[in-house]
C-alpha positions as a Markdown table, in Angstrom:
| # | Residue | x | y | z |
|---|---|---|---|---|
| 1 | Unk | 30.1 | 25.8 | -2.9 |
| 2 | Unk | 28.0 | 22.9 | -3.6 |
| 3 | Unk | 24.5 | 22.7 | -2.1 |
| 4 | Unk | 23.9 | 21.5 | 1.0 |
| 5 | Unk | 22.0 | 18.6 | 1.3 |
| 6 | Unk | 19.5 | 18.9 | 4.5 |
| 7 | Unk | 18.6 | 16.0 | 6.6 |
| 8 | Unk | 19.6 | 12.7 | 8.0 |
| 9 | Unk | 21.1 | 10.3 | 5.4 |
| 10 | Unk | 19.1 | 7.5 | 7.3 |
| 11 | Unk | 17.8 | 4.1 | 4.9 |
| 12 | Unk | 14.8 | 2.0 | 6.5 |
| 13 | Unk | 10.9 | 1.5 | 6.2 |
| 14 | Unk | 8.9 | 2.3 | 8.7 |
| 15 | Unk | 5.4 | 0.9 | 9.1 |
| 16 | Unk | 3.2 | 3.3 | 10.4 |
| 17 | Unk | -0.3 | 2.6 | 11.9 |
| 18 | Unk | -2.3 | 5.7 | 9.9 |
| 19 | Unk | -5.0 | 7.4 | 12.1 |
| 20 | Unk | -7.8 | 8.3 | 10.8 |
| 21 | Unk | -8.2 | 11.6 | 8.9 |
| 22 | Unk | -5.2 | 11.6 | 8.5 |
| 23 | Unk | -3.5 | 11.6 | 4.5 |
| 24 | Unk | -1.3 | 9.6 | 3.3 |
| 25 | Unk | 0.9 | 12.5 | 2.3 |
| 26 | Unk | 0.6 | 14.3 | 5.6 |
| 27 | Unk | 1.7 | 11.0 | 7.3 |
| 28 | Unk | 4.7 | 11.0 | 5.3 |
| 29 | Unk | 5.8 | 14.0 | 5.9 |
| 30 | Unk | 5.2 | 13.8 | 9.1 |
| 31 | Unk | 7.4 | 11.1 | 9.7 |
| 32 | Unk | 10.2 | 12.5 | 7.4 |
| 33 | Unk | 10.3 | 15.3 | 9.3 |
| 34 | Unk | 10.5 | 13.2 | 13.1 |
| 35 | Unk | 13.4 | 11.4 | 11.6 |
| 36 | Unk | 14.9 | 14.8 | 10.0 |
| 37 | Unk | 15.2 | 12.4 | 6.8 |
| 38 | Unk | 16.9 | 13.8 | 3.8 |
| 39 | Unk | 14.1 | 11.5 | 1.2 |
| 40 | Unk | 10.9 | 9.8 | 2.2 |
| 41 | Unk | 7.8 | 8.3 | 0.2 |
| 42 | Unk | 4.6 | 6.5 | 0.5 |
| 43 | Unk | 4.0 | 3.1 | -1.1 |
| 44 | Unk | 0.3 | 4.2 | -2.1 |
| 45 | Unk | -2.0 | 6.6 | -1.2 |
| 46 | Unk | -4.7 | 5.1 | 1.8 |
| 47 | Unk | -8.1 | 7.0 | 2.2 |
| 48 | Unk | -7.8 | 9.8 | 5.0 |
| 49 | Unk | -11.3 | 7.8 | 6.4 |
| 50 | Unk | -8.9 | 4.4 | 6.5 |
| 51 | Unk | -6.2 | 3.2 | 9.2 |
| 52 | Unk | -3.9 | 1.2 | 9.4 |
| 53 | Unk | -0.5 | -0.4 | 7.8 |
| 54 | Unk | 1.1 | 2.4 | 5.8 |
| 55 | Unk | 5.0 | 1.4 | 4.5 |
| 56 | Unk | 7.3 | 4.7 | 4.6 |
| 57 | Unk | 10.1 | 4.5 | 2.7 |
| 58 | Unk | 13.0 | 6.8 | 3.6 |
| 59 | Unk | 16.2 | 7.4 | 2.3 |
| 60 | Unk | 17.5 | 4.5 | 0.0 |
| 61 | Unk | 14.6 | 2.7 | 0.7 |
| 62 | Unk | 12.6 | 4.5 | -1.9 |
| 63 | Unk | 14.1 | 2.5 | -4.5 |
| 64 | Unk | 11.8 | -0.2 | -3.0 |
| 65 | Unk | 8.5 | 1.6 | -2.6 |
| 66 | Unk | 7.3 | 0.7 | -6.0 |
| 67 | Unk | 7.7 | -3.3 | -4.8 |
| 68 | Unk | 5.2 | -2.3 | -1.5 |
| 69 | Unk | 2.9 | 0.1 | -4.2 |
| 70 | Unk | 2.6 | -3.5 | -6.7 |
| 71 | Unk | 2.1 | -5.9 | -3.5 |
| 72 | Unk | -1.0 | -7.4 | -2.7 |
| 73 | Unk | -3.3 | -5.9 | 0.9 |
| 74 | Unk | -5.7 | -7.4 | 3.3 |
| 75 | Unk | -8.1 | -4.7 | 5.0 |
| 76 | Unk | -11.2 | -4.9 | 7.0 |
| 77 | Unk | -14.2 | -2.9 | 5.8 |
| 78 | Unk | -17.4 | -2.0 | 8.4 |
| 79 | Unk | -20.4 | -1.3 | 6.0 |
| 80 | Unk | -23.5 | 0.2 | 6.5 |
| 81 | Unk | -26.3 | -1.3 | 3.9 |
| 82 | Unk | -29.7 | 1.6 | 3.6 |
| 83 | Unk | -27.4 | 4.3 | 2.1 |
| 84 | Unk | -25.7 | 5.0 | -1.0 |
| 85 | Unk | -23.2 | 8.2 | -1.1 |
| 86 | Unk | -21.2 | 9.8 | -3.7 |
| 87 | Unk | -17.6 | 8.6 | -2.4 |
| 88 | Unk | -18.7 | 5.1 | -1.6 |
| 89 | Unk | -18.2 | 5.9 | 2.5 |
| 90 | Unk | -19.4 | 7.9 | 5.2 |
| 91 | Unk | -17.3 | 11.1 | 4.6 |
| 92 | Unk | -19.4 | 11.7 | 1.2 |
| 93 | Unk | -23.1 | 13.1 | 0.1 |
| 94 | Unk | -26.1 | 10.9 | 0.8 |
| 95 | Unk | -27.1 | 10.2 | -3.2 |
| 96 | Unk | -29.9 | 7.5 | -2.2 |
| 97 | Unk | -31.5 | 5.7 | 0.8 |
| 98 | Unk | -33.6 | 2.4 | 1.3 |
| 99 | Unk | -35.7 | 2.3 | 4.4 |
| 100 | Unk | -37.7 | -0.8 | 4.3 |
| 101 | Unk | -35.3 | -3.9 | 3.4 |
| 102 | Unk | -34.7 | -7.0 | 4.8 |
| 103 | Unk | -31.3 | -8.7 | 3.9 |
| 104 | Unk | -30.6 | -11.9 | 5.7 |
| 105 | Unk | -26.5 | -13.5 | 6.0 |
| 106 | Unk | -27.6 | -15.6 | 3.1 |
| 107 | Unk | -27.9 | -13.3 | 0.9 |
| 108 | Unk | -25.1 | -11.5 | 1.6 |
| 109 | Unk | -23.1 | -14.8 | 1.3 |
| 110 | Unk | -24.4 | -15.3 | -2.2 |
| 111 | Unk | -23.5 | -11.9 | -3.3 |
| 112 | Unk | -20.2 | -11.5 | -2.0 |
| 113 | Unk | -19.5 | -14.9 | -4.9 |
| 114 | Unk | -19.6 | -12.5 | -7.4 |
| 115 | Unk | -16.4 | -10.8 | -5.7 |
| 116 | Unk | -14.3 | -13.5 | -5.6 |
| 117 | Unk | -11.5 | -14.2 | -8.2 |
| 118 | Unk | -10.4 | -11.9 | -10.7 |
| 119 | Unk | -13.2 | -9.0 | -11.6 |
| 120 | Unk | -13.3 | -5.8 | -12.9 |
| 121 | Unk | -13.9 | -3.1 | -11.2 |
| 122 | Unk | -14.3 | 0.9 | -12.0 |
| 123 | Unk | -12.2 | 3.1 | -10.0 |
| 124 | Unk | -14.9 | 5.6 | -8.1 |
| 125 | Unk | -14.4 | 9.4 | -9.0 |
| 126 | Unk | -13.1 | 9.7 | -5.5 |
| 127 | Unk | -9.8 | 8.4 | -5.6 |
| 128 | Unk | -6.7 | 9.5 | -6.2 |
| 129 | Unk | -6.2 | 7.9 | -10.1 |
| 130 | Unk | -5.1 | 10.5 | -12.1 |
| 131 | Unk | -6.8 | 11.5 | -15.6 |
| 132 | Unk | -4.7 | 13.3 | -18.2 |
| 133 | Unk | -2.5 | 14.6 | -15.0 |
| 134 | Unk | -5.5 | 15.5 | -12.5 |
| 135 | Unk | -6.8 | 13.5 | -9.5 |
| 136 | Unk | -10.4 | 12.7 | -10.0 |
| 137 | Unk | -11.1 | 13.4 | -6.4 |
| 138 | Unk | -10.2 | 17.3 | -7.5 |
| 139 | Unk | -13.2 | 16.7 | -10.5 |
| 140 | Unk | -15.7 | 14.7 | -8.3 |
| 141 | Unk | -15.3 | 18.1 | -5.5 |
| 142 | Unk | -16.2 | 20.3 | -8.2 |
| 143 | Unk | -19.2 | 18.3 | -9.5 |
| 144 | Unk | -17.6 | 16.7 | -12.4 |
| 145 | Unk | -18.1 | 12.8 | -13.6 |
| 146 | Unk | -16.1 | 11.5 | -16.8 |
| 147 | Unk | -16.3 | 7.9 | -18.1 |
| 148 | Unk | -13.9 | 5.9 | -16.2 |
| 149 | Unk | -12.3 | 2.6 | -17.7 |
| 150 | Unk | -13.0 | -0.9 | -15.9 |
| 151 | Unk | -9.8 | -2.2 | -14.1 |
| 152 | Unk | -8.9 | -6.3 | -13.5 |
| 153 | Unk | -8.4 | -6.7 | -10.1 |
| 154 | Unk | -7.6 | -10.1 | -8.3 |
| 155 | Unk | -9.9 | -10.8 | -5.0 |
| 156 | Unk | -7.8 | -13.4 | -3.0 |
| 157 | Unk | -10.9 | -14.0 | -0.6 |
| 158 | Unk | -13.4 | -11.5 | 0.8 |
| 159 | Unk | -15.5 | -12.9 | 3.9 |
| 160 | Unk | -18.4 | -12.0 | 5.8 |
| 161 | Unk | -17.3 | -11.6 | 9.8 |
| 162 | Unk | -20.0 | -9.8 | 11.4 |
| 163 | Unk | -23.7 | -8.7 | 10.2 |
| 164 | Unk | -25.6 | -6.8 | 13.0 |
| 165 | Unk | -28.6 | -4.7 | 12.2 |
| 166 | Unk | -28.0 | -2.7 | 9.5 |
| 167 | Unk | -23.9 | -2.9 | 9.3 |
| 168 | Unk | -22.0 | -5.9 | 8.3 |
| 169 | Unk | -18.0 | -6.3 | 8.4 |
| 170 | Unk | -16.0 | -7.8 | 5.6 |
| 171 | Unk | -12.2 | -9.5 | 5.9 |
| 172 | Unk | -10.4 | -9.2 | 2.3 |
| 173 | Unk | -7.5 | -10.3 | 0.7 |
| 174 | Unk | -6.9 | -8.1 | -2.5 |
| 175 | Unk | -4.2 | -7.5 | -5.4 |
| 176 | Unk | -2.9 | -4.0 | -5.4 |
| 177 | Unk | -5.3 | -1.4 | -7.3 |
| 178 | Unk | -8.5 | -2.7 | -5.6 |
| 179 | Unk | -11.0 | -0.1 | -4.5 |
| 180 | Unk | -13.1 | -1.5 | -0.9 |
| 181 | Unk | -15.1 | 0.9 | -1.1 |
| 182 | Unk | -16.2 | 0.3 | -4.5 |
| 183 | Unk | -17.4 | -3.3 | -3.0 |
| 184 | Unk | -18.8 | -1.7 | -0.8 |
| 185 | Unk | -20.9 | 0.1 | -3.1 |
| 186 | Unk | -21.4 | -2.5 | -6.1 |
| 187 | Unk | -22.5 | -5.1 | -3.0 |
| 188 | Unk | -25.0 | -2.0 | -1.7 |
| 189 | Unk | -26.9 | -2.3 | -5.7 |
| 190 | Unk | -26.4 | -6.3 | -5.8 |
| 191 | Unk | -28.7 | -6.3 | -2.2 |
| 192 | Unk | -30.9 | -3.7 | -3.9 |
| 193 | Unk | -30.6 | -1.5 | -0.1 |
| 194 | Unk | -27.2 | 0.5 | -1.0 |
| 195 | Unk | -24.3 | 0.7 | 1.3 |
| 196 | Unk | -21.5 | 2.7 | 1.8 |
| 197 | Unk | -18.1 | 2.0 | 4.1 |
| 198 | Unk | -18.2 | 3.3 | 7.7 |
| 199 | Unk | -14.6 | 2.0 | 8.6 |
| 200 | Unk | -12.1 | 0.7 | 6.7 |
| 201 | Unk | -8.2 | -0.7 | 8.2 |
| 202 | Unk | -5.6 | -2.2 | 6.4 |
| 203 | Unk | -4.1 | -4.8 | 8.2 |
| 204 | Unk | -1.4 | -6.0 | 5.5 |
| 205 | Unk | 0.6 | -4.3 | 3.1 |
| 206 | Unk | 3.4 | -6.5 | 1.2 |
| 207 | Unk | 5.3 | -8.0 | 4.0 |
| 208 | Unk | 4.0 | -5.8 | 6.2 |
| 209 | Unk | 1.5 | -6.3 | 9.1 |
| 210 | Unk | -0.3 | -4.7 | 12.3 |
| 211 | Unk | 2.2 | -6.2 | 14.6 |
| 212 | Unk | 5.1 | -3.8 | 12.2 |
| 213 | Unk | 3.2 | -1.0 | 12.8 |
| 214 | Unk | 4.2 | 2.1 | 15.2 |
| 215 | Unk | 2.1 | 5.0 | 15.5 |
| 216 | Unk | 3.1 | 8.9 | 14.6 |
| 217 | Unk | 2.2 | 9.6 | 18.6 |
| 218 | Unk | 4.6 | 6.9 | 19.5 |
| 219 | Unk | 7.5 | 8.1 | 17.3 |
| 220 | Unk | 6.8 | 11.8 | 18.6 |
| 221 | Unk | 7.1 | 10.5 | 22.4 |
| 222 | Unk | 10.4 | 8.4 | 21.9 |
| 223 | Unk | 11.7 | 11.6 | 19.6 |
| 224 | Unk | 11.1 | 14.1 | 22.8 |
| 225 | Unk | 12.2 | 11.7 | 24.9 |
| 226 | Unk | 15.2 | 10.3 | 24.1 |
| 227 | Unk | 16.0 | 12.3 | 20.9 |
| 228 | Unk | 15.9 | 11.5 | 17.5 |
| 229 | Unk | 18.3 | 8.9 | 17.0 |
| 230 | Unk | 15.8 | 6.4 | 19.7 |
| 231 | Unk | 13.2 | 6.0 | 16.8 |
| 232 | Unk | 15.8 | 4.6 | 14.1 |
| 233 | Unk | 15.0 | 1.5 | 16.1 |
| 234 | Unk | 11.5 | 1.3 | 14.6 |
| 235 | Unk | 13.4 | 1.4 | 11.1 |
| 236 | Unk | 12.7 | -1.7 | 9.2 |
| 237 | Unk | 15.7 | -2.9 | 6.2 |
| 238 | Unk | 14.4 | -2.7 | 2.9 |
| 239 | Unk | 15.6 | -6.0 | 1.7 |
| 240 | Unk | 12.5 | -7.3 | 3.9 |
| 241 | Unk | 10.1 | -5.4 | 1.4 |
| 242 | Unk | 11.2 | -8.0 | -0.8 |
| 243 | Unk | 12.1 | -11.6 | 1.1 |
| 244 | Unk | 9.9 | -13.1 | -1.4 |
| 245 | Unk | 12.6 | -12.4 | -4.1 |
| 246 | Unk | 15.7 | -15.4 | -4.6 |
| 247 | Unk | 18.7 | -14.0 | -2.7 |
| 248 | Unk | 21.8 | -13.9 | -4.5 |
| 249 | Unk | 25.1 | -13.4 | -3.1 |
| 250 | Unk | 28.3 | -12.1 | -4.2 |
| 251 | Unk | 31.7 | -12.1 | -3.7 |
| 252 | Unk | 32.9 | -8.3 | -3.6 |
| 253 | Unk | 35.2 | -9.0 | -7.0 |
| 254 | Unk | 31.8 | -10.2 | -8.5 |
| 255 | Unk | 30.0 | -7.0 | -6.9 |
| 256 | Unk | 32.4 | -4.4 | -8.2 |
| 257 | Unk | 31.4 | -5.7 | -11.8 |
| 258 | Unk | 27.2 | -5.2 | -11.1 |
| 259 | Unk | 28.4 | -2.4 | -8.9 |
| 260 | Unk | 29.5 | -0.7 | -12.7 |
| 261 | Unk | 26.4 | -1.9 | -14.4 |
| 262 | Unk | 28.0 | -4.9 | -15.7 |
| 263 | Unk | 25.9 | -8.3 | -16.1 |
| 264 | Unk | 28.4 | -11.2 | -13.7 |
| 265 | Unk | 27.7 | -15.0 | -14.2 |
| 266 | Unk | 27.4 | -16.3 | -10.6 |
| 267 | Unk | 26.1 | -20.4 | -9.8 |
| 268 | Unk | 22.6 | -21.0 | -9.2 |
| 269 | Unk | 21.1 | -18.6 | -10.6 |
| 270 | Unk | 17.4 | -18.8 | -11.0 |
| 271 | Unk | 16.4 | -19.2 | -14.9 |
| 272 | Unk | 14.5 | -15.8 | -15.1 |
| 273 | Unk | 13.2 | -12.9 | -13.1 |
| 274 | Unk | 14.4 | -10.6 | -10.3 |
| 275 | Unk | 16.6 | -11.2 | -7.4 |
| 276 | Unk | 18.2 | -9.3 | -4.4 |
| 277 | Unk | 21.7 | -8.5 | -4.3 |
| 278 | Unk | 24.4 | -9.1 | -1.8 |
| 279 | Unk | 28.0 | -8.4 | -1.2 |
| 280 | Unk | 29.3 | -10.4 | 1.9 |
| 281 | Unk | 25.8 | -10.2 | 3.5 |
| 282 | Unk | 25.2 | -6.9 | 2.9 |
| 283 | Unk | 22.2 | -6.0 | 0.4 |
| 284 | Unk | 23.2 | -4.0 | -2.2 |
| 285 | Unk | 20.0 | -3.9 | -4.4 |
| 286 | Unk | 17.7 | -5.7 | -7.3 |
| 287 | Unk | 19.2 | -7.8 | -10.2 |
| 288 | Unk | 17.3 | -8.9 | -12.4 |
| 289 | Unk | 18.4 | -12.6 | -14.7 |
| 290 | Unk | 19.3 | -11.5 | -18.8 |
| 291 | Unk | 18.6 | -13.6 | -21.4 |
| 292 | Unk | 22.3 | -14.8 | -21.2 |
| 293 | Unk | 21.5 | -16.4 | -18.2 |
| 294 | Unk | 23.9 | -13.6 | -15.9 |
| 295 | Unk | 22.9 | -11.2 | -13.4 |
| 296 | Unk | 22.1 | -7.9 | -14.5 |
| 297 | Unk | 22.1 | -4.8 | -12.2 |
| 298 | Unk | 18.6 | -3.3 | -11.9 |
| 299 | Unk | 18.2 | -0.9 | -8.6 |
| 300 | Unk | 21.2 | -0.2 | -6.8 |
| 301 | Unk | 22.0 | 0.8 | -3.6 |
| 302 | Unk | 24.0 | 3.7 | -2.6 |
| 303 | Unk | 25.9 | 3.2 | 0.5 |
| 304 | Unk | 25.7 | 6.5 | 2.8 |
């Protein structure tokens, strides 16, 4: 007898609002297990301190999570300025503190120029970037610092909201990769004070916004309530992971060919990159444009 497969054979993204404290890897299962869902995974881990937009991909959908990992994210970061920690926010060790400063909005506004456009930026031992197979979050709990290569990362904007005090909140638009709390922490030396992040929430992911989002809580209600079936309404199609890609749709003849891993020639193609795939409306995966000017198959879907 063959093995049984467990779970719901169920395709979809769901956005999930991520509470705080929780981990990205807890969410996910969490989820995988409300839907009973036979494959699931995250598009990227988000700090247990942050909320916010979290894309789960379950089923088929996985084939798309490496789109929602690549995309760009907007979040919105609180920041304390007087304190430095160890983790860059306020779930790590106090490392240095500033009681007598004085920063005005102006300054702030100068500094944050340095931010903008494309800069590099050291990942912070803290984070889940792996070094010769090890998280350096599992180093930085045992003590450990090793010499971490800068990263280019792309700031789309990063704005000053709110300054109150001794906290001041920061709207940014960032390429994938980017570490807040690192700005946090490299805009803490530029002001001479220190800072750290006190509350961080990602409001976009991808496609993906706050008005996608549904919460574990909510999911566990409609699940009780109604049974599990209910909460496939909250499943998003993957194809809308990827809108920004040219659609490109084929006649099922034409299908079967890219369906066997065979390049098709279709009209009006674009002249190079990816596309999404469709047979009579129905997406079918990513193509991607060879030099011969065809379609080639490069993620394909398989129909449950």
């Amino acid at each position: 007898m063959g093995k049984r497969t467990k779970g719901r054979a169920i395709d979809g993204i769901v956005v999930l609002d991520k509470t705080i404290g929780l981990s990205s890897n807890r969410a996910l299962q969490e989820v995988k297990r409300l839907y009973d869902a036979r494959k699931a995974g995250h598009t990227g881990s988000l700090d247990p301190l942050a909320t916010g937009v979290l894309p789960l991909c379950l089923g088929e959908a996985t084939k798309v999570s490496q789109f929602l990992l690549d995309s760009d994210k907007k979040y919105r970061a609180r920041v304390k300025l007087g304190v430095r920690t160890d983790s860059a926010d306020s779930e790590g060790c106090e490392i240095a503190r500033c009681e007598d400063f004085d920063i005005s909005r102006k300054q702030i506004e100068k500094s944050l120029q340095n931010f903008r456009g494309e800069i590099d930026q050291v990942p912070p031992m803290h984070s889940a970037l792996k070094v010769n197979g090890v998280p350096l979050y599992k180093m930085a709990r045992k003590g450990e610092t090793i010499e971490r290569k800068a990263r280019r990362v792309t700031i789309y904007s990063i704005e000053l909201t709110e300054f109150e005090g001794d906290e001041l909140e920061l709207k940014i638009a960032c390429s994938k990769g980017t570490y807040i709390r690192t700005i946090a922490d490299d805009l803490g030396q530029l002001l001479g004070c220190g800072a750290h992040i006190i509350a961080l929430r990602r409001t976009q992911a991808g496609a993906f916004t706050e008005a996608d989002c549904v919460t574990t809580q909510q999911l566990r209600e409609e699940c009780e309530r109604d049974g599990v079936s209910a909460i496939d309404a909250h499943l998003i199609p993957m194809d809308q992971a990827i809108a920004y890609l040219p659609e490109v749709e084929l006649p099922s003849i034409t299908a079967s060919f890219i369906k066997n891993g065979q390049p098709v020639l279709v009209r009006h193609l674009p002249e190079e990159g990816l596309v999404r795939l469709y047979e009579e409306g129905q997406f079918i995966g990513i193509g991607c444009i060879d030099d011969d000017g065809k379609v080639a198959p490069r993620r394909l879907i398989v129909a449950q």
